[in-house]
VEXTOR-608805 format. One record per residue (C-alpha): x, y, z; residue number from 1. Coordinates in nm, 3 decimals, always signed. Layout:
<sepas>
c1_c2_c3_nr
X_Y_Z_NUM
...
</sepas>
This chain:
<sepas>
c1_c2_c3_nr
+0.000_+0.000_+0.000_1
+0.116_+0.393_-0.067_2
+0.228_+0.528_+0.286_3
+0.503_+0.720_+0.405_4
+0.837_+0.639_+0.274_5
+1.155_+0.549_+0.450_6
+1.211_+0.721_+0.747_7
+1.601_+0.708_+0.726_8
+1.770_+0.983_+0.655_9
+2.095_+0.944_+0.448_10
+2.341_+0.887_+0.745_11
+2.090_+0.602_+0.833_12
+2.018_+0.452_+0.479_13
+2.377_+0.399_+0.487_14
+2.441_+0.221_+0.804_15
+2.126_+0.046_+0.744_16
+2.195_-0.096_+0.372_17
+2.590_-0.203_+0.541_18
+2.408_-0.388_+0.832_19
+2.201_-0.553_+0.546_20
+2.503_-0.599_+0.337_21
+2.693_-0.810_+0.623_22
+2.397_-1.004_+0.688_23
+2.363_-1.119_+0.343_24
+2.771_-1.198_+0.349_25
+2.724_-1.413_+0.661_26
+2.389_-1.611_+0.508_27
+2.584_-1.702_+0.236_28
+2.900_-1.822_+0.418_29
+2.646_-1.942_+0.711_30
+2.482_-2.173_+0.415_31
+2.804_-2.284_+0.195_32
+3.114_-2.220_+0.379_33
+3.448_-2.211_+0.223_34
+3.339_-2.371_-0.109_35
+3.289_-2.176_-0.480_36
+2.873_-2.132_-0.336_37
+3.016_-1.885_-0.129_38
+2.913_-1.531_-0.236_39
+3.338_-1.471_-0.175_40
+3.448_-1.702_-0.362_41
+3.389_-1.481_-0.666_42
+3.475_-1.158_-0.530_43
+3.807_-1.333_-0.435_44
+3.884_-1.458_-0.777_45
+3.781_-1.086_-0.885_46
+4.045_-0.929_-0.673_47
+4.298_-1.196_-0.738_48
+4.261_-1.142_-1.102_49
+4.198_-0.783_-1.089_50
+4.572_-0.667_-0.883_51
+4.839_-0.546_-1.023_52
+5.167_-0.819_-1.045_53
+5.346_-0.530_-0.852_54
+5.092_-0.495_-0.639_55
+5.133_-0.884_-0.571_56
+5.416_-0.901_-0.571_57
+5.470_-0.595_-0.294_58
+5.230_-0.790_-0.079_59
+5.394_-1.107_-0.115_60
+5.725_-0.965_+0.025_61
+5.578_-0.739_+0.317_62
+5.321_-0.994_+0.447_63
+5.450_-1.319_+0.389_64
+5.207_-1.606_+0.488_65
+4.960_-1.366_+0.618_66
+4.916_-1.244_+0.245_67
+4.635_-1.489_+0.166_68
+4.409_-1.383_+0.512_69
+4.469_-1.031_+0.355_70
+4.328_-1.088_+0.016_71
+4.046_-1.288_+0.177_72
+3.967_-0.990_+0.385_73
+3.998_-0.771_+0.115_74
+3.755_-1.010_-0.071_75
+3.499_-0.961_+0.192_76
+3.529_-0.621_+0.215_77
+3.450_-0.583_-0.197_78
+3.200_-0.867_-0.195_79
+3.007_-0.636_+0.146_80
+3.025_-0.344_-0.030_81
+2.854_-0.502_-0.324_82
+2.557_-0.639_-0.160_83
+2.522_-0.330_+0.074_84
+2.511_-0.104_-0.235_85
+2.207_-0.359_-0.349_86
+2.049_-0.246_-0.006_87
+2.107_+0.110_-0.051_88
+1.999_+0.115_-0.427_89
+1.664_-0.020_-0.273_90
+1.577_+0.245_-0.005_91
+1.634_+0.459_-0.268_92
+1.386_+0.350_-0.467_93
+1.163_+0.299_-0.193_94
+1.226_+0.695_-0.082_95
+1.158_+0.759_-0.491_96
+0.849_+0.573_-0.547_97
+0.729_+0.716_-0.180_98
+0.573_+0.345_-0.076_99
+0.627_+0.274_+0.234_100
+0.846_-0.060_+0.327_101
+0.923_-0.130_-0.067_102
+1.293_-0.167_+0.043_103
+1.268_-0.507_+0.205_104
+1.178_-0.686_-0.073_105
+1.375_-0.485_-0.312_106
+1.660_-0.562_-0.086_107
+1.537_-0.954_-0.122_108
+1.504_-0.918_-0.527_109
+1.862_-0.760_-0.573_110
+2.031_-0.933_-0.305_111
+1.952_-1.296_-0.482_112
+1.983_-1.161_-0.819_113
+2.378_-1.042_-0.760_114
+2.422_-1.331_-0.565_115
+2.273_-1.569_-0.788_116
+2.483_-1.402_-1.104_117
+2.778_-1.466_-0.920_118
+2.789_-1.827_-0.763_119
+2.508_-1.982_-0.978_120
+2.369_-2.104_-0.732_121
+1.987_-1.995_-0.707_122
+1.862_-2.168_-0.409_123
+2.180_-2.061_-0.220_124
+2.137_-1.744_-0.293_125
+1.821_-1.732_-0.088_126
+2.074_-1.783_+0.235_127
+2.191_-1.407_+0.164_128
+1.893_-1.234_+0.013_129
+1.694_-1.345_+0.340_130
+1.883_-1.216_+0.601_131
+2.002_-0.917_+0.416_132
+1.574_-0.819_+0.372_133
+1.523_-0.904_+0.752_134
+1.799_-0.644_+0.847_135
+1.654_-0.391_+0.631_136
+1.321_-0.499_+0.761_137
+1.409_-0.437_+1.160_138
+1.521_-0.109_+1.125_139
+1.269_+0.005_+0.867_140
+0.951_-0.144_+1.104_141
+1.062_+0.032_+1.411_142
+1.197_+0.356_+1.268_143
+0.830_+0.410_+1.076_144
+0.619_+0.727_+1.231_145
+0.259_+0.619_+1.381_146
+0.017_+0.865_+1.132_147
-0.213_+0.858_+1.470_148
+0.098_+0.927_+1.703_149
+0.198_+1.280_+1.860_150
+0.508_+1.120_+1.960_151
+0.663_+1.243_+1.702_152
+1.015_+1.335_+1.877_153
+1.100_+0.955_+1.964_154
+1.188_+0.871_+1.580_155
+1.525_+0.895_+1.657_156
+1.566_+0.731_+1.976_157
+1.379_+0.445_+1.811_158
+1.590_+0.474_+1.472_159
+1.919_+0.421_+1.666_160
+1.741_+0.150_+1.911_161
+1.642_-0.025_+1.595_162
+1.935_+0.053_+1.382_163
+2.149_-0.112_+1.730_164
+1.867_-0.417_+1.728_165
+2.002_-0.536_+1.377_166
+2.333_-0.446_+1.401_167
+2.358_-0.688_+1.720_168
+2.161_-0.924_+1.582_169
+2.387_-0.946_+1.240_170
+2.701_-0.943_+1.463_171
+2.518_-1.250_+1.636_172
+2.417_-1.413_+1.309_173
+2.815_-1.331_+1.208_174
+2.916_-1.527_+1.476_175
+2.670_-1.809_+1.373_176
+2.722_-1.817_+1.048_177
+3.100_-1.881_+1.100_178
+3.016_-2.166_+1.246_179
+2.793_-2.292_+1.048_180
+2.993_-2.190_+0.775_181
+3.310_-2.407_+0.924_182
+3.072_-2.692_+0.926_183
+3.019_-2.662_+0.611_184
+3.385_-2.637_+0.469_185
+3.536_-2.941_+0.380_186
+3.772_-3.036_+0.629_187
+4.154_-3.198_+0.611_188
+4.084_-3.542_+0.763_189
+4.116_-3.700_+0.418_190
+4.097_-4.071_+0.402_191
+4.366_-4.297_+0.349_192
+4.433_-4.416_+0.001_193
+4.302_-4.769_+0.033_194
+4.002_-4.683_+0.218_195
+4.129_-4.875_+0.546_196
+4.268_-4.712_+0.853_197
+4.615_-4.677_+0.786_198
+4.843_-4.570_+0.496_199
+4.875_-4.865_+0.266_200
+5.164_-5.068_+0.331_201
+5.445_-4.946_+0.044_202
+5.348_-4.569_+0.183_203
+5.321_-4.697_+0.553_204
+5.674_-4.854_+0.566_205
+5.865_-4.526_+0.441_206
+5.672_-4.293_+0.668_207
+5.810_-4.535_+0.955_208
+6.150_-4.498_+0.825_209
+6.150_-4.125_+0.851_210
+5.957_-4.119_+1.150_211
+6.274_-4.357_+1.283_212
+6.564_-4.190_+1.126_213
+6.400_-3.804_+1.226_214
+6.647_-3.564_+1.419_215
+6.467_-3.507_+1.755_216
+6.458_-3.117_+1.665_217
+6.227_-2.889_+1.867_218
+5.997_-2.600_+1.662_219
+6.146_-2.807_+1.373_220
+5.975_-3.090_+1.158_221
+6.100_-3.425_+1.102_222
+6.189_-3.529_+0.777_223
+5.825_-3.553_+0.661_224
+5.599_-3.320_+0.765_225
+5.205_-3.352_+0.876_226
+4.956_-3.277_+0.618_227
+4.833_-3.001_+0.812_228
+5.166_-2.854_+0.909_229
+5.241_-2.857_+0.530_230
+5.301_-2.499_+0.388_231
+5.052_-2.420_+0.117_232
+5.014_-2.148_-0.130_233
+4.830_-2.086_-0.399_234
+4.665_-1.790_-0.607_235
+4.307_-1.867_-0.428_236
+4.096_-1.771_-0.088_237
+3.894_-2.027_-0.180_238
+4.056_-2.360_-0.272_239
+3.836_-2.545_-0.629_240
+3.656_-2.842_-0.508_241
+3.724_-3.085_-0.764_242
+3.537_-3.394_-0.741_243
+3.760_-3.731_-0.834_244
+3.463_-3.912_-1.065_245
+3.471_-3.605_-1.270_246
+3.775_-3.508_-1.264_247
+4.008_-3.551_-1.604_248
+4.307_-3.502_-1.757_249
+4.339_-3.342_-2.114_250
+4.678_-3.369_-2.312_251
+4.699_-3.156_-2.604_252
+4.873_-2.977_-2.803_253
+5.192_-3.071_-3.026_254
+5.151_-3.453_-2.961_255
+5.059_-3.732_-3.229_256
+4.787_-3.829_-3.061_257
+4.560_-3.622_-2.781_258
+4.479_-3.815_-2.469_259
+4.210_-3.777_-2.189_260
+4.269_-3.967_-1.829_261
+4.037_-3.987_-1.622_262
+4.111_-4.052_-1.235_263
+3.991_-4.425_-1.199_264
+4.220_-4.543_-1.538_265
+4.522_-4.324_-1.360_266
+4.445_-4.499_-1.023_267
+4.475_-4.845_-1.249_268
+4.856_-4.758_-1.323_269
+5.145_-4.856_-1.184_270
+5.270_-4.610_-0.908_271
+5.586_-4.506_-0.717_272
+5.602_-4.381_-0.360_273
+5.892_-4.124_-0.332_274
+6.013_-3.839_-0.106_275
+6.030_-3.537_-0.229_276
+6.048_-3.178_-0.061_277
+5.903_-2.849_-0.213_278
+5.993_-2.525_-0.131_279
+5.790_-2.175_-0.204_280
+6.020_-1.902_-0.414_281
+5.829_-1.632_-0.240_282
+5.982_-1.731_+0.099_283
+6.237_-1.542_+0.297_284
+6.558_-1.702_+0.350_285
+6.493_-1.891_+0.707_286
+6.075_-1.869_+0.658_287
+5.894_-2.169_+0.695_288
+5.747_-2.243_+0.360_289
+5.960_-2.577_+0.244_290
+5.836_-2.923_+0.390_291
+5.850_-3.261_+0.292_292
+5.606_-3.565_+0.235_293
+5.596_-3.948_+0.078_294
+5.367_-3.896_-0.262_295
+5.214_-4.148_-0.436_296
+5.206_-4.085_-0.846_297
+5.215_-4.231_-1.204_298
+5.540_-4.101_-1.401_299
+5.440_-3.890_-1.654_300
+5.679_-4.027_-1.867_301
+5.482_-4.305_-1.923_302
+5.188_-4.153_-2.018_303
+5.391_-3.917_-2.277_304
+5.490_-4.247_-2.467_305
+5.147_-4.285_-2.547_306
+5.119_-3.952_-2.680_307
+5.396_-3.880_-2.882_308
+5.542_-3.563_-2.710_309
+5.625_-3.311_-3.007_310
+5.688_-2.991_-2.851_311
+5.980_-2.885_-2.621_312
+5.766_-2.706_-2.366_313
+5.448_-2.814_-2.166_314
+5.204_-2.553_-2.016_315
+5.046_-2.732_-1.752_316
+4.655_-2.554_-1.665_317
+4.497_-2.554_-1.351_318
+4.065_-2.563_-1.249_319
+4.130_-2.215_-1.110_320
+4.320_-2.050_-1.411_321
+4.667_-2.085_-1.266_322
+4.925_-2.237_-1.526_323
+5.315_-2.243_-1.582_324
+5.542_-2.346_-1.825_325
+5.828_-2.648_-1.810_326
+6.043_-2.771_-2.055_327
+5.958_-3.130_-2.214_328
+6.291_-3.273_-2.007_329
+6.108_-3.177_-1.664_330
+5.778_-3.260_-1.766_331
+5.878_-3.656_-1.838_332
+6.093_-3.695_-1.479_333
+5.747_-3.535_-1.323_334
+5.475_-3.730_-1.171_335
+5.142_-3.702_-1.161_336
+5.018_-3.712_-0.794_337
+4.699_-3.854_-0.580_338
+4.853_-3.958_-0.283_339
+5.009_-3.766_+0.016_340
+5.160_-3.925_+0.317_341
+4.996_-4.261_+0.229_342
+4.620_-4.023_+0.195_343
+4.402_-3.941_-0.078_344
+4.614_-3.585_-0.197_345
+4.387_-3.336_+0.041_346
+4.194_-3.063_-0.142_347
+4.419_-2.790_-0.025_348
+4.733_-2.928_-0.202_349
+4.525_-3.002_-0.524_350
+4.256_-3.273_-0.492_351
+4.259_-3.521_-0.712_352
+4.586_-3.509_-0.881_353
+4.913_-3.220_-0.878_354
+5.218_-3.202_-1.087_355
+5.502_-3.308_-0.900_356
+5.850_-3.194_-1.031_357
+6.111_-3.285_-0.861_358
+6.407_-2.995_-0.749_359
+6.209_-2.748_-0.927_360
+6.042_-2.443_-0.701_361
+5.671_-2.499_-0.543_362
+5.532_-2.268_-0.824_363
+5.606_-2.554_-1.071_364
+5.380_-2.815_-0.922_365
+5.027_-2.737_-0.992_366
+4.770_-2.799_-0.856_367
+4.422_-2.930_-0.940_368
+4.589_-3.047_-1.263_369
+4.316_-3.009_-1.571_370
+4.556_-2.985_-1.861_371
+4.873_-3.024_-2.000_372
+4.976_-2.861_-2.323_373
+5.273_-2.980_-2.527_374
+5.353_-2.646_-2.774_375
+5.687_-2.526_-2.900_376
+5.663_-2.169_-2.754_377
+5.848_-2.138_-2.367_378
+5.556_-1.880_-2.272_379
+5.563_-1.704_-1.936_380
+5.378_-1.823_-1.614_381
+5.130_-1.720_-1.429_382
+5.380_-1.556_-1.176_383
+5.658_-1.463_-1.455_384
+5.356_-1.216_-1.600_385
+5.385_-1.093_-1.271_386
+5.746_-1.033_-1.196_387
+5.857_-1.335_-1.097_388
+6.145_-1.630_-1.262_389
+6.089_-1.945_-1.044_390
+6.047_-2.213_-1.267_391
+6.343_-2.360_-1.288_392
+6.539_-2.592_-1.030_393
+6.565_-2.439_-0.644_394
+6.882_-2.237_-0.455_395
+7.030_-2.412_-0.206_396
+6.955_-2.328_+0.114_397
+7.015_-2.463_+0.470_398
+6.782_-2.357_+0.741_399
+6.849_-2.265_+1.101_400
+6.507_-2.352_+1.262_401
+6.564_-2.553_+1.664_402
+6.768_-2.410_+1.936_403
+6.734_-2.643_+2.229_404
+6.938_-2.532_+2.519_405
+7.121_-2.726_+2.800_406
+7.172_-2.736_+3.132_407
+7.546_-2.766_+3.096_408
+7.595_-2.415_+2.905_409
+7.552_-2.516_+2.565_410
+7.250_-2.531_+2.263_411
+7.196_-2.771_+1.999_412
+7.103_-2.601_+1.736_413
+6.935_-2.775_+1.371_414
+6.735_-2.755_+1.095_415
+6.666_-2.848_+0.710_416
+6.896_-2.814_+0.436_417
+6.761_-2.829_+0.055_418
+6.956_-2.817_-0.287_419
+6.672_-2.998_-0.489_420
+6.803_-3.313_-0.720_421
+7.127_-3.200_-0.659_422
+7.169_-3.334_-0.307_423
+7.328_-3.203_+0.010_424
+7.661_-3.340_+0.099_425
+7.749_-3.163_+0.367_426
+7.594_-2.849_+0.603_427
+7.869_-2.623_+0.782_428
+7.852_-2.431_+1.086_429
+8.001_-2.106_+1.279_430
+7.905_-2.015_+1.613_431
+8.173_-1.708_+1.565_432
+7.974_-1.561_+1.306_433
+8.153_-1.686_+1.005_434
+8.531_-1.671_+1.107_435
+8.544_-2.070_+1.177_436
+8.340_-2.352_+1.040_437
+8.275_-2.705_+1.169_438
+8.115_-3.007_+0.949_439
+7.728_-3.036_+1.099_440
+7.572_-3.401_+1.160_441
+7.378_-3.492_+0.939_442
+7.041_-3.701_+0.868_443
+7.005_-3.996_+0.625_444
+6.989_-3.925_+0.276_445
+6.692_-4.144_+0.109_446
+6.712_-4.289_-0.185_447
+6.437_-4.041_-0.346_448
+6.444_-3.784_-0.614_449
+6.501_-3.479_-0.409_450
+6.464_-3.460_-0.062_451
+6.599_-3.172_+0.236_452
+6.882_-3.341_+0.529_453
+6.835_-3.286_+0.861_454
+7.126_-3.134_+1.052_455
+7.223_-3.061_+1.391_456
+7.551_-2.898_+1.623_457
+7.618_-2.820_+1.984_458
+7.749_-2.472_+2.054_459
+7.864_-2.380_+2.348_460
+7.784_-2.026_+2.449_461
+8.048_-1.970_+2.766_462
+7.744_-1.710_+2.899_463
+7.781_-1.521_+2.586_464
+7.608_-1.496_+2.313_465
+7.693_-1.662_+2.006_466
+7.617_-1.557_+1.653_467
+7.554_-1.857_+1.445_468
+7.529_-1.923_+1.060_469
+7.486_-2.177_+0.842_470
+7.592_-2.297_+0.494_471
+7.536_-2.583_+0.303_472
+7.749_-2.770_+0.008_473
+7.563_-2.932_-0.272_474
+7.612_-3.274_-0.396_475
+7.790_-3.111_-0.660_476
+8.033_-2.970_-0.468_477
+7.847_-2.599_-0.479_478
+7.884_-2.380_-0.169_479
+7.538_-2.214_-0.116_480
+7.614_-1.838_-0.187_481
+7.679_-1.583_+0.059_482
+7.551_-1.303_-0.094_483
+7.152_-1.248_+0.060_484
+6.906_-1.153_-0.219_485
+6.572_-1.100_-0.163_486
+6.253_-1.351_-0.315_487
+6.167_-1.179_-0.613_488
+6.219_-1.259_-0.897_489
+6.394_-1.607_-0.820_490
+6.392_-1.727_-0.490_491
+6.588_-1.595_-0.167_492
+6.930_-1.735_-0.121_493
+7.257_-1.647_+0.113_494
+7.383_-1.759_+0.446_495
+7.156_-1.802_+0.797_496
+7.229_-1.667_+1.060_497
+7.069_-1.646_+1.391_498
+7.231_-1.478_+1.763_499
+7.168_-1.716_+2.024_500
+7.148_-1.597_+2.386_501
+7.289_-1.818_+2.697_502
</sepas>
């Protein structure tokens, strides 16, 4: 019915569509959680896609592994601004037509239909449209004049009472949503490859042998890490949810004959079990982003002999967009993977099946694998159109990561050291920061592709302290450089060094 429009004024309209605009943010995530349903998921891919390599890149260096939280936030922020300029845009037209409460289903209407555009899904769409109209709703009910009322000068007491009403009772919904919304993301307690309750036996006995031949290193990993301790980074907020019985595998390109796998034939092939360690180029030189696990994967070599490999570079595409570029020589000593520590690969390290390439930096191996391209051009990656040159095989490095003191005056100290396929064949340590060196102990080295050495030393700090660094030798016979460089565009390298007090 014609009545008197919204009472807001501006000030109001505004707080009032952002109260609605939060709601609708928190019905969605309330409803689908961290999957691509989520009314975020979009708006992240949108500001992924949308900033600047510098930009990236700038981020990258200054935040480190709080980058991702950042861009989610950011993604929020874009994807809340959105949907409470769909809640503004109708109080205006409710104030423009002059009919009373036309706003909350306006807000309703355009809520679902941005939503809806955006995740495709139209039933979960209703999860944001409704609580975004009831927020409008609230305030708009109890802010409206009584014709028949004198009362006139209580309008804005009750405004703000009712404006404070939804606000609370969004925070509250917030707080429920989140965890309805962690209910609803999939979790990390993948099952085990074989469906039992254990890793399958070939997995099972080398996770026991590195589990028995681990340094005993405190703050420091063994030498395979837990999935969940397991650095990951990708390009997304929101990791793809790739479902196995659909999944497939396209090779194309310059080959004599295309090929599609699908994940039950690749399953069916013979498959090696193999340590190998990956390591981030966007990490700092003693950061925390290089781990180790057992894999299980098909060589991709022999899957190329079915397809005739023609071209000398592969351009391996991911579900969400990402891709890079290896030559054919790395592509055929690569795997293709579906099994971590002896479980189906988890969802945040690429569900079904990664590229695994041995030595080479973390950017190489990627993730929910769709395609592989065979083509004569080397073009640039995803991250080399944005600054970056870490395709190629990783810098030595040897990490200073436990300090475990004694009672008698002196510290072990240990950590990781990584030169990729090439090996470590030795780690060196100073405790007078750099003047002497003494041989480190060292872990096992496995029989594996590439895989990081444990190493530990006592120092003894005479109730001084000590400044100690680190260096490693390659199996080549390569002293990791001195000389510190930053990430960008190729990967930190130099020596570690770390005071330790008494």
């Amino acid at each position: 019915m014609a009545g008197t429009p919204s009472q807001l004024p501006d000030r109001w309209r505004l707080l009032t569509a952002l109260i609605g605009g939060t709601a609708a943010t928190a019905g969605s995530f309330a409803y689908a959680g961290l999957t691509p349903a989520f009314v975020g998921e979009p708006a992240s891919a949108f500001v992924v896609d949308t900033t600047p390599g510098i930009v990236i890149t700038t981020v990258l260096e200054t935040l480190g592994p709080l980058a991702q939280p950042v861009s989610f936030a950011l993604a929020l922020a874009v994807i809340t601004a959105l949907l409470s300029a769909t809640a503004l845009l109708a109080l205006e037209i409710e104030v423009t037509l002059e009919r009373q409460y036309v706003a909350v289903p306006a807000t309703a209407l355009g809520v679902w239909l941005v939503t809806a555009g955006l995740t495709g899904s139209t039933t979960g769409s209703l999860a944001a449209a409704v609580p975004a109209a009831a927020a409008v709703g609230i305030v708009e009910f109890a802010s409206a004049n009584d014709p028949l009322s004198v009362r006139r000068d209580r309008t804005p007491d009750r405004r703000k009472r009712a404006t404070l009403q939804a606000g609370f009772g969004t925070l509250s919904l917030s707080g429920l949503a989140y965890v309805a919304g962690r209910r609803r993301t999939p979790d990390s307690s993948v099952p085990y490859l074989d469906g039992g309750v254990d890793a399958p036996l070939a997995e099972r006995r080398l996770l026991r042998e590195a589990d028995r031949e681990s340094f005993d290193l405190p703050d420091a990993p063994g030498l395979v890490s837990r999935i969940g301790e397991f650095y990951t980074i990708d390009i997304n907020t929101i990791d793809p949810i790739v479902e196995s019985a659909t999944w497939e595998l396209s090779i194309t390109g310059a080959v004599a004959t295309e090929r599609t796998i699908d994940y039950d034939e690749l399953r069916e092939r013979p498959a090696e079990r193999f340590f190998s360690t990956l390591r981030c180029v966007g990490e700092g030189l003693n950061d925390r982003e290089m781990d180790t696990a057992v894999w299980t994967g098909v060589p991709l070599a022999d899957v190329l002999e079915e397809v005739g490999p023609e071209g000398e570079y592969a351009v391996a595409h991911a579900t969400d967009g990402f891709w890079n570029t290896i030559t054919r020589e790395e592509l055929e000593r690569s795997y293709l993977v579906y099994g971590m520590n002896g479980r189906v690969l988890p969802r945040e390290h690429g569900h079904p099946v990664r590229l695994l390439v041995p030595g080479n930096w973390g950017e190489v191996n990627v993730k929910w694998l769709t395609e592989i391209e065979l083509t004569d051009e080397d073009r640039d990656g995803y991250w080399e159109e944005r600054g970056w040159d870490g395709t190629g095989e990783v810098r030595t490095v040897a990490k200073l990561w436990s300090v475990d003191h004694h009672d008698d005056g002196t510290a072990t100290v240990g950590g990781h050291a990584y030169a990729g396929r090439r090996g470590i064949d030795r780690v060196e340590v100073s405790s007078d920061g750099g003047e002497t060196w003494t041989d480190a102990e060292l872990g096992p080295e496995f029989d594996a592709p590439d895989v990081w050495r444990q190493w530990r030393h006592t120092v003894d700090l005479a109730d001084e302290p000590r400044e100690v660094v680190v260096r490693a030798v390659d199996g080549e016979g390569n002293l990791q450089p001195e000389t510190e460089s930053e990430p960008v565009p190729d990967g930190s390298s130099g020596w570690v060094s770390r005071v330790i007090e008494p």
